[in-house]
N, C-alpha and C positions, 0 to 999 in steps of 0.2 A: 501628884508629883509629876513634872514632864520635866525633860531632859534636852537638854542644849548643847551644844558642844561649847565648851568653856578654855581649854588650854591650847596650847602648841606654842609651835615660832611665830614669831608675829609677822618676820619676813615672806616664810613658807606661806601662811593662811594670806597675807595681800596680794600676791601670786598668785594662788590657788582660786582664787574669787574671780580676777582676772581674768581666768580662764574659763569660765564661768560665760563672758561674754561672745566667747570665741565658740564654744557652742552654740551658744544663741543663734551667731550668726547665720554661717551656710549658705545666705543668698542674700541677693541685694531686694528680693522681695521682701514684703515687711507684712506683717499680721497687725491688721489697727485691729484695735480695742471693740472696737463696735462689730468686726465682722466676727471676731470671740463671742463677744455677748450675743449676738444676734444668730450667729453660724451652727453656734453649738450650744447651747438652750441647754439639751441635758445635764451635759458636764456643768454647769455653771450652775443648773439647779443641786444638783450635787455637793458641789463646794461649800454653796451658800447652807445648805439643810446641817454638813458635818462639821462648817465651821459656827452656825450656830448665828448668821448675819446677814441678812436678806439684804446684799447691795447688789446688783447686776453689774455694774458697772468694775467696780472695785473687785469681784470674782475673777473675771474676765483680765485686770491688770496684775490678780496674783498669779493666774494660771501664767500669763504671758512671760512674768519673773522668774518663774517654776520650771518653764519649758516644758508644763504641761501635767508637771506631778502632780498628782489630786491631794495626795499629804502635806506636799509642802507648800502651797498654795492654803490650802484649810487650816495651817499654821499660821502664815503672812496673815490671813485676816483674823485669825483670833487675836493677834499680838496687835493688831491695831484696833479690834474693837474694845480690848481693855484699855485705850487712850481714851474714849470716847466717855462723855457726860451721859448718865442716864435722867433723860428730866422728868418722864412721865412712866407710867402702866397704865397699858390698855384695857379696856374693857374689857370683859369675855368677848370673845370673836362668835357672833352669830353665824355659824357656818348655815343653815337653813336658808338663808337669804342666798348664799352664793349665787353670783353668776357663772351659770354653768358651762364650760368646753368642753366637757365629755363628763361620763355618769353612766354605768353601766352593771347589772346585775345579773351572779350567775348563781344566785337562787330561784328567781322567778324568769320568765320568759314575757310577762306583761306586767310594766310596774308604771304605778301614775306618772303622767309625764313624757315615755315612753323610755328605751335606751338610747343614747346618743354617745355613739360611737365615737366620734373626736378625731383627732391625730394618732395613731398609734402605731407603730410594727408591728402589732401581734398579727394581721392576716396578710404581709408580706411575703413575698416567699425565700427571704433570704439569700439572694444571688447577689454576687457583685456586680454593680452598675456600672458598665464600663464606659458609657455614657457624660458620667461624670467627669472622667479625664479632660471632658472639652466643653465642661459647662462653662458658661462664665454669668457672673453675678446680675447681668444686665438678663442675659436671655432667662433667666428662674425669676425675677421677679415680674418681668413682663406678663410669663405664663401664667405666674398665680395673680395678679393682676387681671385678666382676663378670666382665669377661672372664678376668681368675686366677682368679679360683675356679671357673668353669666347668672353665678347661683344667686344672687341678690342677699337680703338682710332679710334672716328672719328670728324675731327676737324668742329668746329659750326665755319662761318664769322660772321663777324659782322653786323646784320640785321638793315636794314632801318624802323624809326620810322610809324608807321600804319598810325601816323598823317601826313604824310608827304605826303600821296596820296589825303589825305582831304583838305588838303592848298592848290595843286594844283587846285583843283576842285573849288576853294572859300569858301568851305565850314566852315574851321577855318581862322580864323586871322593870318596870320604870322607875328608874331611880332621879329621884330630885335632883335638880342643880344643886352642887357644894360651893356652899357660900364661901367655906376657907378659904383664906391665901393661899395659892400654889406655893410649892415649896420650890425654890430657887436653887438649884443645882450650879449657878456660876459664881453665887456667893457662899453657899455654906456646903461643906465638906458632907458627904453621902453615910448616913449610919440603916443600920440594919436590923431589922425590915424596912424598906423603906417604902415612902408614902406614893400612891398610883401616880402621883402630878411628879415628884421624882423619878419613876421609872420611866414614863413617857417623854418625860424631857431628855432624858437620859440616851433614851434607844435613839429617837428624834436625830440628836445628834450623834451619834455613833455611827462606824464607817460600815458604808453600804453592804461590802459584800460580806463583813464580819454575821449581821443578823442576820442575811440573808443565808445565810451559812447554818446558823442556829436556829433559823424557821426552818429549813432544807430536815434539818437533823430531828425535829418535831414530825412532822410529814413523814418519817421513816417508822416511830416509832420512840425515840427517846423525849417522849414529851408529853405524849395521850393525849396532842390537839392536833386535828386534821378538820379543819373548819370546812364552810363554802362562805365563798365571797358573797356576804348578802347586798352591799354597794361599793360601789367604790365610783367617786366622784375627785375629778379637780375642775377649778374653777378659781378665782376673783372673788376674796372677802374684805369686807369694809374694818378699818382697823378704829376706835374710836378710843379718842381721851374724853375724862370726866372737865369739863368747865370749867375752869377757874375760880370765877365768880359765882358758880350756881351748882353744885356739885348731883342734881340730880337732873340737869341736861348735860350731853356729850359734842362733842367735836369729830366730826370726820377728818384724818390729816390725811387717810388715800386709801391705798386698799393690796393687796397682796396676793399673790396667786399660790393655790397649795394644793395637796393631792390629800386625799382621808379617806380612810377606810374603816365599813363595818363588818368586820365577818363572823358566822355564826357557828355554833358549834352546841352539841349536846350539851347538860349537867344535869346534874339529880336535884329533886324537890323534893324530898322526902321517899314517898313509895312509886312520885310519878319523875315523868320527866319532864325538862323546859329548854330552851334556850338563853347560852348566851350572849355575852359581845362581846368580842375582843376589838379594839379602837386602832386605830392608827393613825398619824397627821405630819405630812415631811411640808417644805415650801419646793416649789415648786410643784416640776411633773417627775416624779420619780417612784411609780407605782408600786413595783414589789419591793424596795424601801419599805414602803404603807404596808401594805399586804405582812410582811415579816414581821414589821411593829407590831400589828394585830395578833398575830398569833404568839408572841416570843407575850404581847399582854396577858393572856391568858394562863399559859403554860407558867408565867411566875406566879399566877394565883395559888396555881398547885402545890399539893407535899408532893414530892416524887424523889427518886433518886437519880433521875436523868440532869443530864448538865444543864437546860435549860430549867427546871425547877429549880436552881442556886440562885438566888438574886445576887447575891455577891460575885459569883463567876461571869453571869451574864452583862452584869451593869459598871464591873470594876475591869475589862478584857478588851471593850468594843469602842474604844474613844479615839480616833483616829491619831490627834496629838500624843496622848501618853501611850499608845501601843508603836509608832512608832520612832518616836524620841527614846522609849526604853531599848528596841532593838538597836538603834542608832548610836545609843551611847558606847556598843560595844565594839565600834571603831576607836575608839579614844584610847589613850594609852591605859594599858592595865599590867605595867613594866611589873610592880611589886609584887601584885595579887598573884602575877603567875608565877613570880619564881617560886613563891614560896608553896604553891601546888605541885611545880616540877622540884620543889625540894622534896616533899611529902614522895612522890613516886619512885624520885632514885634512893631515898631510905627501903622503900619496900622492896627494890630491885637489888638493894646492895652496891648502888650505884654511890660517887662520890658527891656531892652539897658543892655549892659554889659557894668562898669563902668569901 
């Protein structure tokens, strides 16, 4: 169910819209479209993961509608990608193949390949840059300009999964590809228990800091999963359709950038123990997104009585549109509902009812 706002004046809401732009405005400077998508990468991988629609371009023109709300921008583009024709499904997405821009594990300290650190904040020291007050667009790309060419081209293969030396050892379960259909969470309504390919689409698209919230709350103790990040990798994977004409060769139509995570965590085998894996997979670069995925994976495996072992709480709570449209709706008029609860309290007050 998601929530809209549906009534009022019709005079009041054409006005109220209008002003609308008048925010917007503020200066005679303008924010094009391209310095969004290109400026602020995170945010737009964000949008694009919670509205569930890998456009860059179109993230970037709801944030800018938005004036930057991550909700109602992750709205704008769910309400246009139900316009949109589905004509194919993808293959399974080879992630193995990625091309890698960072991949790094804090299980091992030597993992085939090497670690390859990427872009990241984490060894920043978090100071504000005041510096930036007087960048300008020409002088940052110069510099990174000259920093590629300094450092030249050197190409990353495609590195074998960390897990993949643990399976050998017995250590994880190797569990076969499931041939099943994924189950499609945009077209069929969520019943309970529901299926892993449902959870993970599910969380996938769910609003960042909501999981991060209920991993946060596992890591304390209401969940009995405190993993170690056995990989976490993003990179550039190839998206392929089955042929038209020939249904056992594919089509490359382009390729996608996404973050995935594997993290490990104890379980019982009987009298011994093993490892296992908890999954993660957002689009873009949006790491502890992945990371939370992974763990909130696990922790629904469980019976527990912690709120992350309810699949229902966790998977029916965290949907960026319906958790905001429902709190949203309760600006709308609710003239009736209330009187008839302020009637309910002045009976019990011995107060007089409005006739």
């Amino acid at each position: 169910m998601a929530y809209v706002a549906v009534s009022g004046g019709r005079e009041a809401i054409e006005e109220s819209i209008k002003l609308l732009d008048y925010y917007r405005s503020g200066t005679e400077q303008d924010i094009e479209l391209e310095a969004i998508e290109k400026k602020m990468g995170l945010l737009i991988d964000r949008v694009m993961s919670e509205a569930g629609f890998y456009d860059r371009h179109y993230a970037a023109l709801a944030l800018k509608q938005s004036e930057g709300a991550v909700e109602e921008a992750v709205f704008l583009l769910r309400a246009y990608r139900s316009t949109l024709t589905r004509n194919y499904y993808t293959n399974t997405v080879d992630a193995d193949g990625m091309r890698i821009i960072r991949r790094i594990s804090a299980a091992f300290k030597d993992i085939e390949g090497g670690q390859i650190l990427g872009a990241t904040y984490d060894y920043t020291h978090r100071l504000l840059n005041f510096d930036l007050e007087h960048e300008t667009s020409g002088e940052l790309l110069e510099r990174v300009q000259t920093m590629l060419k300094e450092a030249g081209r050197e190409k990353i293969e495609p590195c074998k999964r960390v897990s993949q030396e643990l399976k050998k050892e017995g250590l994880i379960d190797d569990v076969p590809l499931n041939e099943e259909t994924p189950f499609d969470v945009t077209e069929n309504m969520l019943e309970f228990p529901a299926p892993r390919s449902a959870r993970l689409q599910t969380l996938s698209r769910a609003d960042t800091g909501y999981i991060s919230g209920l991993a946060y709350s596992c890591l304390r103790g209401f969940g009995q999963v405190h993993p170690t990040v056995g990989e976490l990798r993003s990179g550039y994977v190839e998206l392929d359709v089955p042929y038209l004409f020939d249904k056992e060769e594919s089509i490359c139509i382009g390729e996608i950038l996404i973050t995935e995570v594997e993290s490990f965590s104890e379980a019982d085998d009987g009298d011994k123990l093993k490892l296992s894996v908890g999954y993660g997979a957002v689009f873009g670069r949006n790491e502890n997104k992945a990371i939370a995925m992974s763990i909130l994976d696990k922790a629904l495996e469980k019976e527990g009585k912690a709120p992350t072992n309810d699949q229902e709480f966790v998977l029916m709570h965290g949907d960026s549109l319906e958790m905001n449209g429902f709190i949203s709706h309760l600006k709308l008029p609710h003239y009736v509902t209330f009187q008839s609860k302020l009637d309910a309290v002045r009976k019990t007050r011995g107060g007089k009812t409005d006739e």
